[in-house]
C-alpha positions as CSV (number, residue, x, y, z in Angstrom):
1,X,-28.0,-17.7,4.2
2,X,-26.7,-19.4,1.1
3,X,-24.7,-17.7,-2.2
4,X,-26.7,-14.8,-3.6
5,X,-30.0,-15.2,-5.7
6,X,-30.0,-11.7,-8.1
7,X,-33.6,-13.1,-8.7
8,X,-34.8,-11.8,-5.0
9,X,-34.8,-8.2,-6.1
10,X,-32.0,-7.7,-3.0
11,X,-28.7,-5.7,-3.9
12,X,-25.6,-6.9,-4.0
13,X,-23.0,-5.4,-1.3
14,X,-19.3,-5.3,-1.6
15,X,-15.9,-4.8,0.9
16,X,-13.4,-3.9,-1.5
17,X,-9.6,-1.8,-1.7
18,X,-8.8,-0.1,-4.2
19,X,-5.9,-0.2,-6.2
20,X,-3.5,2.6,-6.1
21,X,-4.0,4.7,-9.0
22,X,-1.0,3.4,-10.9
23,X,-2.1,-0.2,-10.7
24,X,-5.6,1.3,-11.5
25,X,-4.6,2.9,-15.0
26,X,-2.6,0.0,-16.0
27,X,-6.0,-2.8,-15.2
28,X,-7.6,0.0,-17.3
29,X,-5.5,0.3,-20.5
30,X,-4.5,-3.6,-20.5
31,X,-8.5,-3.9,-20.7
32,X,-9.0,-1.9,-23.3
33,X,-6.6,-3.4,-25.1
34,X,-7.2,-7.1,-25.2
35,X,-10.9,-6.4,-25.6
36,X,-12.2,-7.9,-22.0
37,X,-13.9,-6.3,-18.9
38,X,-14.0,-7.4,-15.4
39,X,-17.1,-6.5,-13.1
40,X,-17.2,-2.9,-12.3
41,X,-13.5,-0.5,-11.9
42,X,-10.9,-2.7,-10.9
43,X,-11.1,-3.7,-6.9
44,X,-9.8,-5.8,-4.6
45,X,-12.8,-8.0,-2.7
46,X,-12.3,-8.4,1.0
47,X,-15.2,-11.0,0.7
48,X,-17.5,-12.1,-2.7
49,X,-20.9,-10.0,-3.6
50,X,-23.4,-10.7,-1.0
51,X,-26.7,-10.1,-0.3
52,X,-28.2,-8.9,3.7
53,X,-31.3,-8.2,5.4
54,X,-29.7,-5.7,7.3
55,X,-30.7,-2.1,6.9
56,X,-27.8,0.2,4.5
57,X,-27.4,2.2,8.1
58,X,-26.9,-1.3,10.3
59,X,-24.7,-3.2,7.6
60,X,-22.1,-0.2,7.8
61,X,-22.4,0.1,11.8
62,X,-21.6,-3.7,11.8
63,X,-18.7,-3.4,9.3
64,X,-17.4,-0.7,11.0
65,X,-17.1,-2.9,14.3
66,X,-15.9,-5.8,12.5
67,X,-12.8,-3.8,10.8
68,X,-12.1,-1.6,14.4
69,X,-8.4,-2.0,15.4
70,X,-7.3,-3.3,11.3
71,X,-4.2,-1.4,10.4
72,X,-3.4,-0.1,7.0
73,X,-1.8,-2.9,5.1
74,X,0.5,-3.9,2.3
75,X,-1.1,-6.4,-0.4
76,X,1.6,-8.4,-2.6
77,X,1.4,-8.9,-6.1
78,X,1.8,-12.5,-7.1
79,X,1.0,-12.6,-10.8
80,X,-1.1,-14.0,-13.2
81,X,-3.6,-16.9,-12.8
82,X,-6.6,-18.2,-15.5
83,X,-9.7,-19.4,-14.6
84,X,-12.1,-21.1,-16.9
85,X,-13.5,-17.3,-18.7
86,X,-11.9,-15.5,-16.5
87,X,-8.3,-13.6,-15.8
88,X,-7.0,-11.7,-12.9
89,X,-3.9,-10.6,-11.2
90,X,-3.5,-12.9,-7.9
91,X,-2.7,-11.5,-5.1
92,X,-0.6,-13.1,-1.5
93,X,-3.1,-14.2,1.1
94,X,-1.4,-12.6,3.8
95,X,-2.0,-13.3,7.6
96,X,-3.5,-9.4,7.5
97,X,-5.8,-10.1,4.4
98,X,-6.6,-13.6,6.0
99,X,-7.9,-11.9,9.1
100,X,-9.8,-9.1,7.6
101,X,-11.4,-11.6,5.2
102,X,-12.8,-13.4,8.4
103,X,-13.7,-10.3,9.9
104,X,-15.9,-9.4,6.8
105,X,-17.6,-12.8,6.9
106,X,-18.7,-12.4,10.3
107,X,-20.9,-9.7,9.6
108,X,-24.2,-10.5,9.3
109,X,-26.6,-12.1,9.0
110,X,-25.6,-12.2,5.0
111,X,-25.4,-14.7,2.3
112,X,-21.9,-16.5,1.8
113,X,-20.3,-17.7,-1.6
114,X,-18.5,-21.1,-2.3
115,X,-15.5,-19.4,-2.8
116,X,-15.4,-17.5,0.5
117,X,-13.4,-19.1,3.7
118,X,-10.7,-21.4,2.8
119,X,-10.8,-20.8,-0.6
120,X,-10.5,-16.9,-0.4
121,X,-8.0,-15.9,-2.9
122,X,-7.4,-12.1,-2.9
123,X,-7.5,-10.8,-6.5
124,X,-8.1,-7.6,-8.9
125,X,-9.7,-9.1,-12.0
126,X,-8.8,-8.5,-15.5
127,X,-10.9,-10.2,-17.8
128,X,-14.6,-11.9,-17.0
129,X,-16.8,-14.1,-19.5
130,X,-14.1,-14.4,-21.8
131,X,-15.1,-16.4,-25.1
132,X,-14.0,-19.9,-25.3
133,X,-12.3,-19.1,-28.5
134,X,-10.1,-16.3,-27.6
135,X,-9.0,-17.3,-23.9
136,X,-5.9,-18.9,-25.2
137,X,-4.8,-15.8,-26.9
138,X,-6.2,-13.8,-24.3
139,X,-3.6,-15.9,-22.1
140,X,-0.8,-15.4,-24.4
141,X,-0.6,-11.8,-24.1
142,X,-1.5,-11.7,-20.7
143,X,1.9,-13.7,-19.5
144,X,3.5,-11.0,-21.5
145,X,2.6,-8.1,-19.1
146,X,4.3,-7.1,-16.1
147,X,2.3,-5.0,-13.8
148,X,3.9,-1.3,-12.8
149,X,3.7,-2.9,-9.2
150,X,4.6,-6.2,-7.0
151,X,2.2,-4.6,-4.1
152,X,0.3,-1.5,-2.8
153,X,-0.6,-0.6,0.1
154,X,-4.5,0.0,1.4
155,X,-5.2,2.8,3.8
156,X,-9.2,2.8,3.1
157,X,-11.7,0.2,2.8
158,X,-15.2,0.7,0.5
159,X,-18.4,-0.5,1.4
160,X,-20.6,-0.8,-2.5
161,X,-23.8,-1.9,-3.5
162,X,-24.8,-3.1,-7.0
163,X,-28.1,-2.9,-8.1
164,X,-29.8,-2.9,-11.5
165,X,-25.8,-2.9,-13.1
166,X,-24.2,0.1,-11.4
167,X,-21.9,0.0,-8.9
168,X,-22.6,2.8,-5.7
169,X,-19.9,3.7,-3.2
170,X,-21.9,3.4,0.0
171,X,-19.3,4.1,3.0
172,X,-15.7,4.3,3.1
173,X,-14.0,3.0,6.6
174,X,-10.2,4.8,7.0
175,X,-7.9,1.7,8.5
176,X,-6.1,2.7,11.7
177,X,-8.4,5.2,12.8
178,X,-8.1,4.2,16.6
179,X,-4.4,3.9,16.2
180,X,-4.2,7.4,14.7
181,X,-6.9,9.2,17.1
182,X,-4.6,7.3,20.2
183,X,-0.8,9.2,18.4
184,X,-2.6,12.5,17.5
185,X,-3.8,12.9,21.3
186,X,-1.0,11.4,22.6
187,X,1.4,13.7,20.5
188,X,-0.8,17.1,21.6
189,X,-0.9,15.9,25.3
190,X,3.1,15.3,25.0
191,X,2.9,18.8,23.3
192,X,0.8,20.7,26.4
193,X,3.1,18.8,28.4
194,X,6.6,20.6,27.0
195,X,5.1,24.2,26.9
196,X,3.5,23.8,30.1
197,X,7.1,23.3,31.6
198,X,8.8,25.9,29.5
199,X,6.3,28.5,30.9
């Protein structure tokens, strides 16, 4: 499939992490005070807006197989980069974030966008459709600002859908889950195991 056509009527779905809460106020405020939006609360996008045949039920089936076995991860800050109408607060392409952006392309099948693959760049988005005439002061004030953080950490990842403007929360998929299932069992059995022998 090629990059999404808003024109078929089909929404548009999203992997994204959300920033801690924080990071999250700060995006926010720093909006509201230079005047620009970005698409939706902030979010980090495993993968751009897409479009899918599959069914809501089958997509999250196949992105919960596709993310089994990810760990929670840490996402580094790297700063501020400009885009022609557009600002947003870069973040590392880390080996983790390189992976589970491969991972979230593989599900399908599901239009891709240009800037998908190679030139993934993990980011949380300040500022979209910025006039012409302001983005050099826009930019000015921006360079100024420091966020509160120089990286978080993402435990949970967000399956959303936009359609007709608004954003829905469709399934949330905890990182680690295996990992943690494997300890806790592990831990009781270990447990059973001592009180069996002190009894």
């Amino acid at each position: 499939m090629t990059a999404p056509d808003r024109a078929t009527g089909q929404p548009l779905y999203s992997l994204v992490a959300w920033p801690p809460e924080a990071l999250d106020t700060w995006l926010r405020r720093t909006q509201e005070g230079l005047g620009v939006r970005g698409f939706g609360a902030p979010h980090l996008n495993l993968r751009a807006p897409f479009q899918t045949d599959l069914m809501p039920g089958e997509l999250v089936a196949a992105f919960r197989e596709a993310l089994r076995g990810i760990p929670p991860f840490e996402v580094p800050v790297r700063g501020w980069k400009r885009l022609p109408h557009m600002v947003f607060l870069e973040c590392v392409r880390t080996p983790a974030l390189a992976e589970l952006h491969a991972r979230a392309l593989g599900v399908g099948p599901s239009t891709r966008a240009p800037h998908d693959g190679p030139d993934y760049v993990p980011h949380l988005t300040l500022g979209l459709g910025i006039l012409p005439r302001v983005e050099d002061l826009i930019w000015a004030e921006v360079q100024r600002l420091t966020p509160p953080v120089t990286s978080f950490g993402v435990e949970v990842l967000s399956l959303t859908r936009e359609e007709r403007g608004e954003v829905q929360e469709v399934h949330t998929f905890p990182l680690g889950e295996g990992a943690k299932l494997l300890a806790r069992v592990t831990g009781e059995a270990g447990r059973a195991e001592v009180r069996g022998a002190e009894g």
